[in-house]
C-alpha positions as CSV (number, residue, x, y, z in Angstrom):
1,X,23.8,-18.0,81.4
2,X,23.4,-17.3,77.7
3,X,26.1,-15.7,76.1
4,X,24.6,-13.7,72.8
5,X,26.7,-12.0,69.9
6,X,25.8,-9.1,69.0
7,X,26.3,-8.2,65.4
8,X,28.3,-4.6,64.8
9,X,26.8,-2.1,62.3
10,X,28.0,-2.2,58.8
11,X,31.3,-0.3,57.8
12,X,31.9,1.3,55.2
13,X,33.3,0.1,52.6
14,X,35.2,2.4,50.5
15,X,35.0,5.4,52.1
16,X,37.3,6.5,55.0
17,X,35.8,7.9,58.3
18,X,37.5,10.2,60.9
19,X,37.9,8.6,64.1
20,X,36.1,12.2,65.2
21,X,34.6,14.5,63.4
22,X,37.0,17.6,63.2
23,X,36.3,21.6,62.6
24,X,37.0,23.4,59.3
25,X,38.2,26.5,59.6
26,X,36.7,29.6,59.5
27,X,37.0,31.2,55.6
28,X,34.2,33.3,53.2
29,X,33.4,32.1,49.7
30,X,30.7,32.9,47.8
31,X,27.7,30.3,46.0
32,X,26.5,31.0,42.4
33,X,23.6,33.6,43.8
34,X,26.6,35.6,45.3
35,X,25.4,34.8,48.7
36,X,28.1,34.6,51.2
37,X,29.2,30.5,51.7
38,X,30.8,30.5,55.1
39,X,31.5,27.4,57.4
40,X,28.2,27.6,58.8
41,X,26.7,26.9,55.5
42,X,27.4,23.2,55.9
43,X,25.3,22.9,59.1
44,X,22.1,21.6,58.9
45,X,22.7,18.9,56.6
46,X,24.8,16.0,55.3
47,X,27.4,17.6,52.5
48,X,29.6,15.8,49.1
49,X,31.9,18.4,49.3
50,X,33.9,18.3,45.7
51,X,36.7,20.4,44.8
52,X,37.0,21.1,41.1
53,X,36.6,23.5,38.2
54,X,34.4,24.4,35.4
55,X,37.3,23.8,32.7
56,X,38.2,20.5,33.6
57,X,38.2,18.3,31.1
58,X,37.6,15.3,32.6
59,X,37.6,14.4,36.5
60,X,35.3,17.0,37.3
61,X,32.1,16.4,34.8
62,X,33.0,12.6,35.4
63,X,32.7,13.3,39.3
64,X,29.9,15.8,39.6
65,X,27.5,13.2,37.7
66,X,28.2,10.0,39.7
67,X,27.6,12.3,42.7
68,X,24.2,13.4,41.2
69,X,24.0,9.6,40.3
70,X,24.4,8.5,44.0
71,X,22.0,11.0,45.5
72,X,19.3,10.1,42.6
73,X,19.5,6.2,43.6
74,X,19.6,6.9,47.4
75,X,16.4,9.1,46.4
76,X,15.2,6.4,44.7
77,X,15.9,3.8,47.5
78,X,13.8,5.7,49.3
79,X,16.1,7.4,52.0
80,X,14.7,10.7,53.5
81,X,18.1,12.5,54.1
82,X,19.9,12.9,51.1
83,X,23.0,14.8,50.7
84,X,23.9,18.1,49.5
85,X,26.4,18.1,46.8
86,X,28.7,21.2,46.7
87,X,31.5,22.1,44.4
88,X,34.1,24.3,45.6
89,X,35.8,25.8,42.5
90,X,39.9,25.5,43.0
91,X,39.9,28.3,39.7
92,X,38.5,31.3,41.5
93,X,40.3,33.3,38.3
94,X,37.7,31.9,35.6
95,X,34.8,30.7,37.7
96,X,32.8,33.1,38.6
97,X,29.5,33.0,41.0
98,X,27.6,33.1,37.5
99,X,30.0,30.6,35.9
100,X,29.7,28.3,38.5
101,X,26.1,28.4,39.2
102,X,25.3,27.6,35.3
103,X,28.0,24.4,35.1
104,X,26.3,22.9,38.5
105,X,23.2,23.0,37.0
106,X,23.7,20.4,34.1
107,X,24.2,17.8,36.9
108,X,20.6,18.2,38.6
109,X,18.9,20.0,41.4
110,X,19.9,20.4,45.3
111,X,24.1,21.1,43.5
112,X,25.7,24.1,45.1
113,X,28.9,26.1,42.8
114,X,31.0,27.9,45.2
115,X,33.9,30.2,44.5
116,X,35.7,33.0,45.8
117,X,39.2,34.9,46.6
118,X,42.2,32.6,46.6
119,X,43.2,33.4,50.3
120,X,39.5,32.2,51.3
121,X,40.0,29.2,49.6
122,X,43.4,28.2,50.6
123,X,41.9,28.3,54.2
124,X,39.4,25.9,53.1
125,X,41.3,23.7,51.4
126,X,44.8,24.0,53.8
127,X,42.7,22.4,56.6
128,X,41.3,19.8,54.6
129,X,44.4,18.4,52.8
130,X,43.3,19.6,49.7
131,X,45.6,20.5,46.6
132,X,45.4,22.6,44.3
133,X,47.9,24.1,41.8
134,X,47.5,26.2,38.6
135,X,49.7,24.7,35.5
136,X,49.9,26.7,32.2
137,X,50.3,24.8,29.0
138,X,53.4,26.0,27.6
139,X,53.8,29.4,29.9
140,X,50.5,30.1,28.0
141,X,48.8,32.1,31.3
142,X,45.3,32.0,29.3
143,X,45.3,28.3,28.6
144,X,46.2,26.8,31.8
145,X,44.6,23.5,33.8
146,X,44.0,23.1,37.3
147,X,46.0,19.7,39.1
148,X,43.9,19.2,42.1
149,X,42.8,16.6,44.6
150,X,40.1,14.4,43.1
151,X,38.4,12.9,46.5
152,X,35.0,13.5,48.3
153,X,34.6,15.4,51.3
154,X,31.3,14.4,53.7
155,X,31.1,17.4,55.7
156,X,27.9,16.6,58.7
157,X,25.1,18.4,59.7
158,X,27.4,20.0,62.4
159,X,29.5,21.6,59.8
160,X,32.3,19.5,60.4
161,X,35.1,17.3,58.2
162,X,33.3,13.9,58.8
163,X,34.7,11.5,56.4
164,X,36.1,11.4,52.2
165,X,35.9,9.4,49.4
166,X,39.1,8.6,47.2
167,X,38.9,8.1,44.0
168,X,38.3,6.6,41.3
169,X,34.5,7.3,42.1
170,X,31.5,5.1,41.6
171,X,28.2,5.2,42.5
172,X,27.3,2.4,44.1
173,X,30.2,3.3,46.8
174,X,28.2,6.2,47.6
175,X,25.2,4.0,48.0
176,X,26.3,2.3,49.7
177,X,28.7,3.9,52.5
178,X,26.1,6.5,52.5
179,X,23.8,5.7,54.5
180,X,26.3,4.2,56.9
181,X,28.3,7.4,57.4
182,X,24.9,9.1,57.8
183,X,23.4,7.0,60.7
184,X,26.6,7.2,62.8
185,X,25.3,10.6,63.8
């Protein structure tokens, strides 16, 4: 009798899977054509789901080019299925469809801008532990920033909350985990 180890597929190794896949809830945004955005818009494919703003200094830029980073390299690699990257604006006041749709596009192709009414988002973001909060820079209500969660959401072809990324980001994590996360499908 032969006994025979069998080797378990790779983990990944920064980013955190669900032990199941769950549901997001129901809610109505709209992308950067104006098109409705709704929960069924993440079916089909593998989503980065990012949730930021167009004024952001910092975090946001930062985050939306390793993303386009990743994807390029995984192109590269020569995987078939590549992600979908998709920001979800947390400053529905300023960032218009329009808005949006122009910022996304200085980070490549195949990048979604989403934004919408504040009560559409909140049930976006309540069921995916995301926060968000408005702060004005010296009760100036024009000049204001946006504190928000900085992680990655991988949304699967079923359209559901699959696994995240914490920051800091870097793209070789994405790589990496990537195609991992993907083939557990």
């Amino acid at each position: 009798m032969s006994s025979r180890v069998l080797n378990p597929p790779p983990l990944p190794q920064t980013a955190t899977m669900l032990p199941a896949p769950t549901d997001i809830a129901d809610f109505s945004l709209l992308d950067q054509d104006g098109v409705a955005f709704t929960q069924s818009s993440f079916a089909g494919r593998w989503n980065l789901v990012f949730f930021g703003f167009t004024h952001c200094p910092d975090v946001c830029p930062l985050t939306l080019q390793i993303l386009a980073q990743a994807r390029q390299q995984l192109l590269d690699d020569g995987h078939d299925e590549l992600p979908r990257i998709v920001l979800v604006s947390v400053d529905p006041e300023r960032d218009t469809p329009a808005l949006i749709g122009k910022y996304v596009a200085n980070f490549g192709d195949d990048i979604i801008g989403v934004s919408g009414e504040l009560s559409e988002l909140r049930k976006l973001t309540g069921g995916l532990g995301i926060y968000f909060e408005k702060s004005a820079a010296d009760g100036d209500s024009d000049n204001y920033s946006v504190d928000h969660s900085a992680v990655v959401i991988v949304v699967d072809p079923d359209g559901r909350f699959h696994s995240l990324f914490g920051s800091p980001h870097k793209a070789e994590n994405f790589v990496y985990d990537l195609p991992i996360i993907m083939s557990t499908r």
